[in-house]
ZAMARGU-4260 file (C-alpha; in steps of 0.2 Angstrom, whole numbers, plus 5000, padded with zeros to 4 digits):
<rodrens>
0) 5000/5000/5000 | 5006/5018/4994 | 5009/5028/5011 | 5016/5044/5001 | 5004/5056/4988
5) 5017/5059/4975 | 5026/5078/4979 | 5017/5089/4963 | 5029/5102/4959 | 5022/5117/4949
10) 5020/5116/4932 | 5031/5126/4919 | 5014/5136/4913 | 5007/5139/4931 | 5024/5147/4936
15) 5023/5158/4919 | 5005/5163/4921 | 5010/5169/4940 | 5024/5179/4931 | 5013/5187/4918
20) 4998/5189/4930 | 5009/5199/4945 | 5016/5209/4929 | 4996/5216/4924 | 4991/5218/4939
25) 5007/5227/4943 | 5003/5238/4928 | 5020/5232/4919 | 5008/5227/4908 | 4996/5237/4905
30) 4978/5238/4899 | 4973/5235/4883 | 4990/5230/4879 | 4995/5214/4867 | 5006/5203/4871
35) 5018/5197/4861 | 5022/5179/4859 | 5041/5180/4854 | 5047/5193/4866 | 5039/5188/4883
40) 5045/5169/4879 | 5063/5179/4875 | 5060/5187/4890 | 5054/5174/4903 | 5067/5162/4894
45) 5054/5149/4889 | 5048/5141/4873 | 5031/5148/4865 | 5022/5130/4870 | 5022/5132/4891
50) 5020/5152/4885 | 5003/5149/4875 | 4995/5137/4890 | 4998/5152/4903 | 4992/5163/4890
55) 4977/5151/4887 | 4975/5149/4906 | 4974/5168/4908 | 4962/5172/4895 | 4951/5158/4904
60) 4952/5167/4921 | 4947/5184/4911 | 4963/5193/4912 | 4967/5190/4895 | 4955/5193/4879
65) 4959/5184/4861 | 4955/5194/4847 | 4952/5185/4830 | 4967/5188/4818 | 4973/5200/4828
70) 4981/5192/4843 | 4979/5191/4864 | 4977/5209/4872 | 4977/5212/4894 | 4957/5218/4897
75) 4952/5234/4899 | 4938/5234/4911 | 4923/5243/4910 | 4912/5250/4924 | 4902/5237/4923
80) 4914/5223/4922 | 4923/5233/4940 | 4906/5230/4946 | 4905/5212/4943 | 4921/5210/4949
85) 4918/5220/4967 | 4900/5207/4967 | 4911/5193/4965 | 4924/5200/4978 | 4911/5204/4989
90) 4904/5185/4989 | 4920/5179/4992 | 4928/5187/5008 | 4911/5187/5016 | 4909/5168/5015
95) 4930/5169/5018 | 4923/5178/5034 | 4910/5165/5039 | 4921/5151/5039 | 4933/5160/5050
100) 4922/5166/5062 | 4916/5146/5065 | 4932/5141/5072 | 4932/5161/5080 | 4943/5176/5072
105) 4955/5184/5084 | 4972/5175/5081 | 4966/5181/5059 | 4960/5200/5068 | 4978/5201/5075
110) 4984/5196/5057 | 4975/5208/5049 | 4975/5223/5062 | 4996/5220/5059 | 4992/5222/5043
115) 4983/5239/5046 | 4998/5246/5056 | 5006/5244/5040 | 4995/5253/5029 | 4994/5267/5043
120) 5014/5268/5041 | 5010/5271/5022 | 4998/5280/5024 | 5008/5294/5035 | 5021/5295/5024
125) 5011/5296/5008 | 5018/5280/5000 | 5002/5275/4991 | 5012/5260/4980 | 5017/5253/5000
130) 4999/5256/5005 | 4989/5246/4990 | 5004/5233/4992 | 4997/5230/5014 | 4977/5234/5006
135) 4982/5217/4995 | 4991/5208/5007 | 4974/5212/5021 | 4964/5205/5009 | 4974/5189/5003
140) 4976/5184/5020 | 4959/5187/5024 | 4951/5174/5013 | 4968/5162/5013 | 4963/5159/5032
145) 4947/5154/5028 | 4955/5140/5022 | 4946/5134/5004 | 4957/5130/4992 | 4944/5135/4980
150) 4939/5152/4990 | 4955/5158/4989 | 4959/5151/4970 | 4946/5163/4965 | 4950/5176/4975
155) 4967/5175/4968 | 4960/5179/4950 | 4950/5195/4957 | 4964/5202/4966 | 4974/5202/4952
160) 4960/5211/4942 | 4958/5224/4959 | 4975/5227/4959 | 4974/5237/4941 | 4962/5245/4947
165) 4971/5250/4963 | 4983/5263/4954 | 4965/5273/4951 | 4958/5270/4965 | 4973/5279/4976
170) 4968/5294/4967 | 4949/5292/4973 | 4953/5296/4992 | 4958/5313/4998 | 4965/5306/5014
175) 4973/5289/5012 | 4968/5286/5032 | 4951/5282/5028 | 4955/5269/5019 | 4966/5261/5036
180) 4949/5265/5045 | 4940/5254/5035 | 4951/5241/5036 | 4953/5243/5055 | 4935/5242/5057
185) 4934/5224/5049 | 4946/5216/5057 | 4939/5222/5076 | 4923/5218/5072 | 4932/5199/5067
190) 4940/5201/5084 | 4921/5201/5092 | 4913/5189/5083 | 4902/5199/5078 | 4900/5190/5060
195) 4882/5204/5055 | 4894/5218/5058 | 4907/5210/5046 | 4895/5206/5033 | 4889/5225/5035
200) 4908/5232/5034 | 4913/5219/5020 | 4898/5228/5009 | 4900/5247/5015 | 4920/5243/5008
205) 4916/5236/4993 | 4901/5248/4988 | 4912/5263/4996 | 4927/5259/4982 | 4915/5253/4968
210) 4907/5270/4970 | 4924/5278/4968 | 4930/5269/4954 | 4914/5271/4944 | 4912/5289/4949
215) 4896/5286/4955 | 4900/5294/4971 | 4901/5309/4961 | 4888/5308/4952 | 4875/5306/4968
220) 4883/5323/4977 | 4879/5330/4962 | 4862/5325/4960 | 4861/5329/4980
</rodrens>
């Protein structure tokens, strides 16, 4: 009888498409940009075959778009498709957040709130790139203690597609600390317990960013 599973070492196109999915959400690729076959093999050092099935795996996921005769281009997304995507996000941590709160979420609030401190430092200094880095790493280790592989697969997928949007979004808030507050706020109310409140802070982010990315925000203070 087998006592061992097999040790499964990461395949050539999975570590490819983790290279080319940091670089767009990074914005070292950009949006809307098309990717060249040649030059990103010569680059990664890699023959097109492994290139193409992390292409193929990306354009699955969404971050990627095949054009007919015209070749594979990063997304531009819409206001509609950032909405999707803060929907999706919002499904996610929240049943991330349920989970942990079964098995009780301080040790994840003292995580999180660590995290916090981190985007407060940022935030007083005005490093927004160091910020939206700790708003990342809040998130990812949010839904990663949750501990569902397939939670935390998804969410991998719609951070990558927050992160381009993040570079926008530093723009949308007049005084970075607000953003900390927000942040704070969730994980304390993990600290408690008190899985309503989290649910209610979980939305009021979302809809609070959603707002600003879309400029709806705008829109109703103008109509106010």
């Amino acid at each position: 009888m087998q006592r061992f599973e097999p040790v499964v070492r990461e395949s050539t196109p999975s570590i490819i498409a983790g290279k080319l999915r940091t670089a767009i959400g990074l914005g070292q690729i950009p949006a809307g940009a098309q990717l060249g076959e040649a030059e990103i093999a010569k680059e990664l050092g890699v023959s097109r075959g492994p290139l193409r099935e992390a292409m193929q795996r990306l354009t699955q996921e969404g971050l990627l778009i095949s054009i007919r005769n015209r070749g594979i281009f990063v997304i531009t997304m819409t206001d509609e498709e950032v909405r999707d995507m803060y929907v999706a996000r919002t499904a996610v941590e929240r049943a991330a957040s349920e989970l942990i709160l079964q098995k009780g979420g301080k040790e994840v609030a003292t995580q999180l709130l660590n995290t916090v401190k981190a985007m407060k430092k940022a935030a007083d200094k005005g490093d927004l790139d160091a910020m939206s880095e700790a708003d990342m790493e809040y998130h990812a280790t949010l839904v990663a203690a949750a501990r569902s592989t397939r939670l935390t697969r998804m969410h991998n997928t719609l951070l990558t597609e927050t992160r381009m949007c993040l570079t926008a979004l530093e723009k949308k808030y007049p005084d970075p600390h607000a953003r900390v507050a927000e942040h704070q706020a969730i994980a304390e109310a993990l600290a408690k317990g008190d899985d309503v409140l989290v649910g209610k802070l979980l939305i009021s982010h979302m809809e609070d960013a959603l707002e600003r990315l879309t400029g709806s925000a705008d829109r109703h203070s103008a109509s106010a």
